[in-house]
N, C-alpha and C positions, 0 to 999 in steps of 0.2 A: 205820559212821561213828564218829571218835572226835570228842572236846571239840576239839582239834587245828583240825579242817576251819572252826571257827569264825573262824580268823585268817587263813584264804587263800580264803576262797568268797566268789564275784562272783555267783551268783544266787541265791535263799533265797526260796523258791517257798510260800507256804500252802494249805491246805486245810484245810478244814474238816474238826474231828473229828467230826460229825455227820453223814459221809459215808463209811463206812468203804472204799465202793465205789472210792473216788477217792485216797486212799491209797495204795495199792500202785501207781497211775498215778505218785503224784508220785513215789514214790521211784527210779521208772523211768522219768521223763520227762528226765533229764540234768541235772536242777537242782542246784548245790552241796551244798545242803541243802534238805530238805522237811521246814516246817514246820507241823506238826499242832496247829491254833488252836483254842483252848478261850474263847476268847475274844470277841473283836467278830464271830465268822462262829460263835456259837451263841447262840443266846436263852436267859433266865434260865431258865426250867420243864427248857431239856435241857441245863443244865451236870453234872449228877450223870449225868445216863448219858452224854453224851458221853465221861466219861474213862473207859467202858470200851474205847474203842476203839486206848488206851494201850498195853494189853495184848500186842499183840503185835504191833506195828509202833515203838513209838515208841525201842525202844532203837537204831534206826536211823535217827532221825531227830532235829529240834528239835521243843521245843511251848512254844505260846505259852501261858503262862499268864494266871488273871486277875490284878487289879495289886494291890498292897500296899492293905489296907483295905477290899477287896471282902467279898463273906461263902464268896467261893469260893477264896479265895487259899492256906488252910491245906491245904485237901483235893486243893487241884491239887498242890501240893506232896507231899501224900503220894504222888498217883498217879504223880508221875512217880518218886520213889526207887522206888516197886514195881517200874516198868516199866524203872531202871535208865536213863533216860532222859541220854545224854551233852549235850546242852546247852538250856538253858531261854531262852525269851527273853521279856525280861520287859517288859512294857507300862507308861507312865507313871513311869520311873523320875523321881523327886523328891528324892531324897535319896541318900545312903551306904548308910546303914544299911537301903535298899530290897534292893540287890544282894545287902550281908552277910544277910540274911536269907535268901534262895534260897540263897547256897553253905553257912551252915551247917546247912541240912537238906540238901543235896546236895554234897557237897563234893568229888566228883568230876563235877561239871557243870558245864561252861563258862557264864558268862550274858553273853547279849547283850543290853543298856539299850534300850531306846527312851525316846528323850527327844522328849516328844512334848506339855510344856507350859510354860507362863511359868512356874513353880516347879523346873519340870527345866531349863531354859535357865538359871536363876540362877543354880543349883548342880550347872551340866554341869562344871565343873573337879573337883570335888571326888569328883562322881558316876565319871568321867576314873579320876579316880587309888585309888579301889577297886579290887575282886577281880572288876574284871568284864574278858569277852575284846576286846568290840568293842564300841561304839556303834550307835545305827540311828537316824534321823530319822524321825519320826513328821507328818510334814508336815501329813495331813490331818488328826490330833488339834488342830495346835498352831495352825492355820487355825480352828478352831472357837475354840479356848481366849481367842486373842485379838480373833475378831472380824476376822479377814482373809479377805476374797474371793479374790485373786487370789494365784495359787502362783506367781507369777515373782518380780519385781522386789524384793515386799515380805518376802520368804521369806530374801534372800541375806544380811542380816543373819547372819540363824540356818545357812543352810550353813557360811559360812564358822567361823562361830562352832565349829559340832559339828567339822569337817576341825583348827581351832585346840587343841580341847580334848583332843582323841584324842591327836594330832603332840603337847602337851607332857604328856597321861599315859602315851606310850609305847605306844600302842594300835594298832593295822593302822588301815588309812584305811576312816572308818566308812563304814555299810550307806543310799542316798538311800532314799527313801522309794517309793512306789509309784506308778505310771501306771494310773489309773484308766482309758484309753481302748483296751479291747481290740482293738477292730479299725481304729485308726490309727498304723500305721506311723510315721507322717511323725513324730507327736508323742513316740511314743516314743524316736524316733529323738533328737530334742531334746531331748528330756530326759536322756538318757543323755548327750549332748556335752556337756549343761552338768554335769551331773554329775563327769565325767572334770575338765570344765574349773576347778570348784572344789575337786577333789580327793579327792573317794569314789574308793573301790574298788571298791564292788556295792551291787546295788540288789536291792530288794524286789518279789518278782516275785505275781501273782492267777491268773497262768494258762500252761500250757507255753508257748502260741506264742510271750510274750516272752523265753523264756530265750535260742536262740539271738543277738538281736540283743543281748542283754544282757553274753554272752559275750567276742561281738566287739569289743564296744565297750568291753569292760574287758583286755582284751588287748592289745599292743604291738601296732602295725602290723608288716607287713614294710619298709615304711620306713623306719619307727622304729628298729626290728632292726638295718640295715644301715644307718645312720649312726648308733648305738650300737659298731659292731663297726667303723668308720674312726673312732671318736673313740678307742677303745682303743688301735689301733694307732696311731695318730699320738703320743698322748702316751707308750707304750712307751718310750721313749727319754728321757723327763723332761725333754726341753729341751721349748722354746714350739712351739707347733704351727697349724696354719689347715687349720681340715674347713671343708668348702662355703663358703670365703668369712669365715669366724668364728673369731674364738679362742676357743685352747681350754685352759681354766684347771680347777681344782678343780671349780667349783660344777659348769660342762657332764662333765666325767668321772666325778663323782660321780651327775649322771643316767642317763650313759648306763651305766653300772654297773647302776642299778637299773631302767632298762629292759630289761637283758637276765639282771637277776635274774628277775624277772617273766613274761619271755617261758619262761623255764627251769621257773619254779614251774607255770607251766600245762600 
């Protein structure tokens, strides 16, 4: 896996480095990326031996590290240059100089932000327009941070927000956060449409069986496809044009452009 896959991958799977068994699964489970967490799925007493499990998996994959300010931030850092580690993703991004920290010890590593508090929401433009590849939404952090129960309604603020900050740092359309409920479909399912619907590209996966529906749903339809592919042909010609009942100007030809960018890149 190169730094690269950070800008086109729709699922970005964790596991735990405290699990070395489960490892080799994620990177053969179909996920974009498998990323090997040092982080919130290890306890403080096993952060030093966790990162031997660096060693010989992770130049294959992402690793989460811990966040700017920890007492473990410097040494994950080291273990990942050892391990040659092509992209980092870095938890509690709050600032700039959070990011610039990661790429100048690693500076052939891509990093992905999670902005996942009121201090990272304030300075998500700025966070934006650093040396980082993509964004990630940290939902359930920033749920805690301000004292928010409910992950719908009161959340959309802040999607749209991270989808705004990415689109004017030049960024792929960032990573939603994660579905806590493994074994409901339905919810998943939901969340991935509203995802799509505010404008992510991938979401943060806890276990394979979401990957598939994660996939899908970050994919063009065949629908989609085929009235992408009559709006091309119609405007062909540069005079005015009517697909399905609609005109068809810049902004609709400039979509279906980059739905069947899209459809291509997968």
């Amino acid at each position: 896996m190169t730094a690269e896959a950070s800008h086109t991958a729709r699922s970005l799977l964790f596991v735990p480095a405290t699990r070395p068994d489960r490892i080799g699964k994620a990177l053969a489970s179909g996920a974009d990326i498998a990323i090997i967490d040092l982080e919130d799925a290890v306890a403080a007493a096993d952060k030093d031996a966790a990162r031997a499990a660096l060693a010989g998996a992770a130049h294959r994959a992402a690793v989460r590290i811990n966040a700017v300010g920890t007492p473990w931030f410097d040494a994950d850092l080291a273990a990942c240059r050892a391990a040659r580690v092509p992209i980092v993703v870095l938890p509690k991004a709050e600032h700039p100089s959070h990011a610039q920290r990661v790429r100048a010890a690693l500076p052939e590593a891509a990093v992905i932000a999670i902005v996942e508090t009121a201090a990272g929401f304030e300075n998500i433009d700025a966070i934006a327009r650093t040396d980082v590849a993509r964004l990630a939404f940290g939902s359930l952090d920033l749920q805690v941070d301000l004292g928010i129960e409910d992950d719908g309604e009161p959340l959309h603020y802040f999607r749209a927000r991270i989808v705004l900050a990415s689109r004017l740092g030049g960024l792929p359309p960032p990573v939603d956060g994660v579905c806590t409920a493994l074994d409901d479909e339905a919810r998943l399912a939901a969340e991935l449409a509203r995802a799509r619907r505010f404008g992510f590209g991938a979401k943060l996966c806890i276990h394979p069986k979401q990957i598939a529906a994660v996939h899908a749903a970050f994919a063009p339809t065949e629908a989609e496809v085929a009235w992408a592919q009559r709006v091309l042909a119609a405007s062909a010609s540069g005079a005015a044009a009517r697909v399905d009942g609609e005109m068809v100007d810049a902004p609709v030809v400039a979509r279906a452009r980059r739905i069947l960018q899209r459809a291509q890149g997968i």
